[in-house]
Backbone as CSV, one residue per row, in Angstrom:
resi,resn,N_x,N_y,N_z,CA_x,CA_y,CA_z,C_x,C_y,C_z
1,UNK,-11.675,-22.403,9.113,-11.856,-21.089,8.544,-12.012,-20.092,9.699
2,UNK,-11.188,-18.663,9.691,-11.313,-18.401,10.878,-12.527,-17.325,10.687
3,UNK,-12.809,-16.669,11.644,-13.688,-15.500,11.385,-13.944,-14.974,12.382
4,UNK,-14.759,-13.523,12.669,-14.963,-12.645,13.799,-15.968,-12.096,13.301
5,UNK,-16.937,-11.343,14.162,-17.875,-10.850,13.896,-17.765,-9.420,15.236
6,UNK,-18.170,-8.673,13.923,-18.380,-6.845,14.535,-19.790,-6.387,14.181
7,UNK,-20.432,-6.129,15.138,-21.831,-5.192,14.663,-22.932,-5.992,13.493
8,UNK,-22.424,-7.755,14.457,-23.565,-8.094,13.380,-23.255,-8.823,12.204
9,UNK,-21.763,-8.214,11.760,-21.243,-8.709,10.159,-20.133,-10.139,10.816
10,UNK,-20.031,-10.467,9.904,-19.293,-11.578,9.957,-17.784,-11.445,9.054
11,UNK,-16.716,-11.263,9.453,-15.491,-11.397,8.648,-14.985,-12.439,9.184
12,UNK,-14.780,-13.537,7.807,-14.296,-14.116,6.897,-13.087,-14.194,6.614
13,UNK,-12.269,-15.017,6.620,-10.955,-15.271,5.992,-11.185,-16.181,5.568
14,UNK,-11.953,-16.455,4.551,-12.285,-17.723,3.011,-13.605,-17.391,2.860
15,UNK,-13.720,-18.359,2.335,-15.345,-18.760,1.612,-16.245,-20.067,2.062
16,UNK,-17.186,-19.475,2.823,-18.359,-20.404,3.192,-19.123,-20.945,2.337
17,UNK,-19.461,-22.475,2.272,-19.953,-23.077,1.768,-21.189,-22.328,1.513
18,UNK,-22.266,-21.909,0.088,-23.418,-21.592,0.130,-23.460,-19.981,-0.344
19,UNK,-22.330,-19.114,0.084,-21.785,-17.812,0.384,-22.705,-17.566,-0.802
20,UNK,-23.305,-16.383,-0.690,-24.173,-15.107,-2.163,-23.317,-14.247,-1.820
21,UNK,-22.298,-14.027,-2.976,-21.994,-12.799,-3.211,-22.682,-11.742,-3.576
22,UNK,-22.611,-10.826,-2.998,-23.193,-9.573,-3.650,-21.986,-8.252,-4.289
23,UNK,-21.558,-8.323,-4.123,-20.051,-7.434,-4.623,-18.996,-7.029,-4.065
24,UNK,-18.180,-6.422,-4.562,-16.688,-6.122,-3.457,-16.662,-5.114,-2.767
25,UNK,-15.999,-4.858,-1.509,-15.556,-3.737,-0.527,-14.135,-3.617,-0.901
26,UNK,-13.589,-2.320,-0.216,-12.680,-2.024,0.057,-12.475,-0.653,0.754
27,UNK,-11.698,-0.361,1.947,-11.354,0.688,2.918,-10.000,0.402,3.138
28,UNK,-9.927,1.773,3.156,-8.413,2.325,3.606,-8.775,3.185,4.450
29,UNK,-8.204,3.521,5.864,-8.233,4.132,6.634,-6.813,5.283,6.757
30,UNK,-6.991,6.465,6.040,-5.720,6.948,5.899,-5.364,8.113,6.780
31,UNK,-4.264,8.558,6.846,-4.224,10.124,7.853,-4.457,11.398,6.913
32,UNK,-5.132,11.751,6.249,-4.914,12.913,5.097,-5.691,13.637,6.604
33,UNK,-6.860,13.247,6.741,-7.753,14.185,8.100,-7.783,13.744,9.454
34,UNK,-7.307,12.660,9.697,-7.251,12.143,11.042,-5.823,11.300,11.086
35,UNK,-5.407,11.018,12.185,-4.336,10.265,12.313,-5.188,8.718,12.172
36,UNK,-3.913,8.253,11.512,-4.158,6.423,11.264,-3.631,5.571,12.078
37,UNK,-2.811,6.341,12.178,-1.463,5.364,13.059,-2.370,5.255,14.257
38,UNK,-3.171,5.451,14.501,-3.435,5.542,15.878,-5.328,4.139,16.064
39,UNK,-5.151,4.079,14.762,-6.460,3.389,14.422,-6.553,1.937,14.658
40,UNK,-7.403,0.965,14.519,-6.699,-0.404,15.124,-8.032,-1.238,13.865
41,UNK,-7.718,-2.773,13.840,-8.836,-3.716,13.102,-10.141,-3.313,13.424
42,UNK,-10.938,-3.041,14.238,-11.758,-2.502,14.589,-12.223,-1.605,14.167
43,UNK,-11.519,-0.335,14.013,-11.783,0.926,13.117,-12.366,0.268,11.301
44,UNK,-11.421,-0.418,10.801,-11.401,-1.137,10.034,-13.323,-1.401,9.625
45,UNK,-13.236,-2.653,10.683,-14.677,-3.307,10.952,-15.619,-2.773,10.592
46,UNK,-15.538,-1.504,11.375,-16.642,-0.371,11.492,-16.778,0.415,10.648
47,UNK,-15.995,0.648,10.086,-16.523,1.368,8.531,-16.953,0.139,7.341
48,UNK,-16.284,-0.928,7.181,-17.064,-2.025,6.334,-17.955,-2.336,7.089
49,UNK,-18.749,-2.355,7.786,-19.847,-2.996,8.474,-21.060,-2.124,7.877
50,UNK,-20.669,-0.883,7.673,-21.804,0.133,7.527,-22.212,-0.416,6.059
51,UNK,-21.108,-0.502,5.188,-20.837,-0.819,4.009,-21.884,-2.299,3.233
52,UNK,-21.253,-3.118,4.328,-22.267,-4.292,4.176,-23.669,-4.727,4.302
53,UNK,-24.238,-3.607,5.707,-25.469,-3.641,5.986,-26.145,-3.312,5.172
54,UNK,-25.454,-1.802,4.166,-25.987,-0.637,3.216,-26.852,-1.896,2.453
55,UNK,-25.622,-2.403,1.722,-25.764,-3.573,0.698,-26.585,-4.900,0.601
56,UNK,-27.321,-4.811,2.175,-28.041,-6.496,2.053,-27.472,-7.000,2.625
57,UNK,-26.238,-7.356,2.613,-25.506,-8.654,3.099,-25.205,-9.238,5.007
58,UNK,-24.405,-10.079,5.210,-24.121,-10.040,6.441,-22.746,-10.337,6.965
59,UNK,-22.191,-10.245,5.628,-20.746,-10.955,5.994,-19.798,-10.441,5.104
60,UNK,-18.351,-10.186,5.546,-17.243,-10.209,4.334,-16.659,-11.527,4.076
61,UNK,-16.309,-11.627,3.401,-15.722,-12.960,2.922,-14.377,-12.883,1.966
62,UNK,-13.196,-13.943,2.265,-12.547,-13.245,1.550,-11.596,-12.068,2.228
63,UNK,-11.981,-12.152,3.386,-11.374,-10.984,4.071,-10.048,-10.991,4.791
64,UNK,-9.549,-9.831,3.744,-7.748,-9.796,3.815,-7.875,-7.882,4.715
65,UNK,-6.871,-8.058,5.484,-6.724,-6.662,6.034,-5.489,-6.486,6.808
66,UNK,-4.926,-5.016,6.526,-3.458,-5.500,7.027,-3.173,-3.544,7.269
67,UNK,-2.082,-3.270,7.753,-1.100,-1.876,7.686,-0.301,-1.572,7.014
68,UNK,-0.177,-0.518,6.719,0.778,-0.052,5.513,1.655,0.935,5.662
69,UNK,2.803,1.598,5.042,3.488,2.662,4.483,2.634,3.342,3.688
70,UNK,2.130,4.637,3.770,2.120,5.253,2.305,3.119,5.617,1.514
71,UNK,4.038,5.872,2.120,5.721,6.232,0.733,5.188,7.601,1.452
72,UNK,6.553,7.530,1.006,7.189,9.401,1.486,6.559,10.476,0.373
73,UNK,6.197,10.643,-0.849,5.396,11.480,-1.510,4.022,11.546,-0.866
74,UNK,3.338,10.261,-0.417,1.804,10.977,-0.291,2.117,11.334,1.631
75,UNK,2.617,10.658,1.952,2.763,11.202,3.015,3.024,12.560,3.561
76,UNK,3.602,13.126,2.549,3.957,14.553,2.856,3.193,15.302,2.885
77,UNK,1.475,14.931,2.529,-0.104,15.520,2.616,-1.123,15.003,4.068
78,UNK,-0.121,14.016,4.518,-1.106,13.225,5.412,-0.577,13.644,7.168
79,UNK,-1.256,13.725,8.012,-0.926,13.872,9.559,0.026,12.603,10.287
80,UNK,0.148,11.513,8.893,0.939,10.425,9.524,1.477,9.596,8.101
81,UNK,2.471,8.011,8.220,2.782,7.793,7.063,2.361,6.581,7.021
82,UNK,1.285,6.110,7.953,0.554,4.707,7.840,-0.977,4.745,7.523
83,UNK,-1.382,4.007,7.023,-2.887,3.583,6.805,-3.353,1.954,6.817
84,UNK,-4.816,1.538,7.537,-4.902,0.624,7.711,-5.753,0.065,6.229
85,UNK,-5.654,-0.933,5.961,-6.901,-1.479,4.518,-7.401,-2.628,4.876
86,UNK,-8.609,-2.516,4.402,-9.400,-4.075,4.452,-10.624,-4.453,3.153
87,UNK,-10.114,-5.520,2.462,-10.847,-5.802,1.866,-11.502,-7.099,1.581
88,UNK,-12.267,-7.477,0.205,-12.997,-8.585,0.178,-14.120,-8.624,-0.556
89,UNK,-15.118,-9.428,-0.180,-16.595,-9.321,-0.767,-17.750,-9.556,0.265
90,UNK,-18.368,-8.304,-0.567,-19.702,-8.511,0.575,-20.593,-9.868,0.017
91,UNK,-21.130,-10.476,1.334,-21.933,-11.676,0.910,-23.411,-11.607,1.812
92,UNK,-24.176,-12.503,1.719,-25.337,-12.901,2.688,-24.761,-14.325,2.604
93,UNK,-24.567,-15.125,3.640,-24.725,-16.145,4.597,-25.268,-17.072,5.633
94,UNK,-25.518,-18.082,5.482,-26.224,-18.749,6.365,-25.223,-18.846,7.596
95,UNK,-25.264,-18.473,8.194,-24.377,-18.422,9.894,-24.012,-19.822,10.402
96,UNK,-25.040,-21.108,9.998,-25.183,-22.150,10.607,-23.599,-22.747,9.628
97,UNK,-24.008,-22.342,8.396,-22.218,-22.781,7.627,-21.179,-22.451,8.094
98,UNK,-20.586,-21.570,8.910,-19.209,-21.341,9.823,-19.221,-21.672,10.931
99,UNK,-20.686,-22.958,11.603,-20.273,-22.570,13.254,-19.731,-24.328,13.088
């Protein structure tokens, strides 16, 4: 199972044995006010991280995240025509289950 950890949180690509869900995330990092294109996984991280701490938890799980097209209609509002997304579920975790 692979995983990385930013600021503490733990992302997840599956499900740890034990995992408490506590509910779902989701971010999109778009250009409507800032450029995206220019943003990286990290950016990503750092806005779900805030997300997770808010919530209790210590980990995403479940965690899918990737780049996109917006299509040529919304783009025509935005400073660029990409946005990054990441989603999943926030959990609390025992740490000792992924090492």
């Amino acid at each position: 199972m692979y995983y990385s950890k930013h600021n503490g949180i733990y992302f997840i690509e599956g499900t740890p044995a034990g995992a408490r869900i506590i509910g779902n995330i989701s971010t999109v990092l778009d250009g409507v006010f800032r450029n995206a294109q220019l943003k990286t996984l990290d950016d990503v991280k750092e806005e779900m991280s805030l997300q997770v701490w808010r919530s209790g938890g210590n980990a995403v799980v479940d965690f899918k995240y990737g780049q996109r097209s917006m299509g040529f209609w919304r783009s025509l509002f935005s400073l660029d025509n990409v946005c990054w997304k990441g989603e999943g579920k926030i959990a609390y975790i025992d740490p000792a289950a992924i090492s």
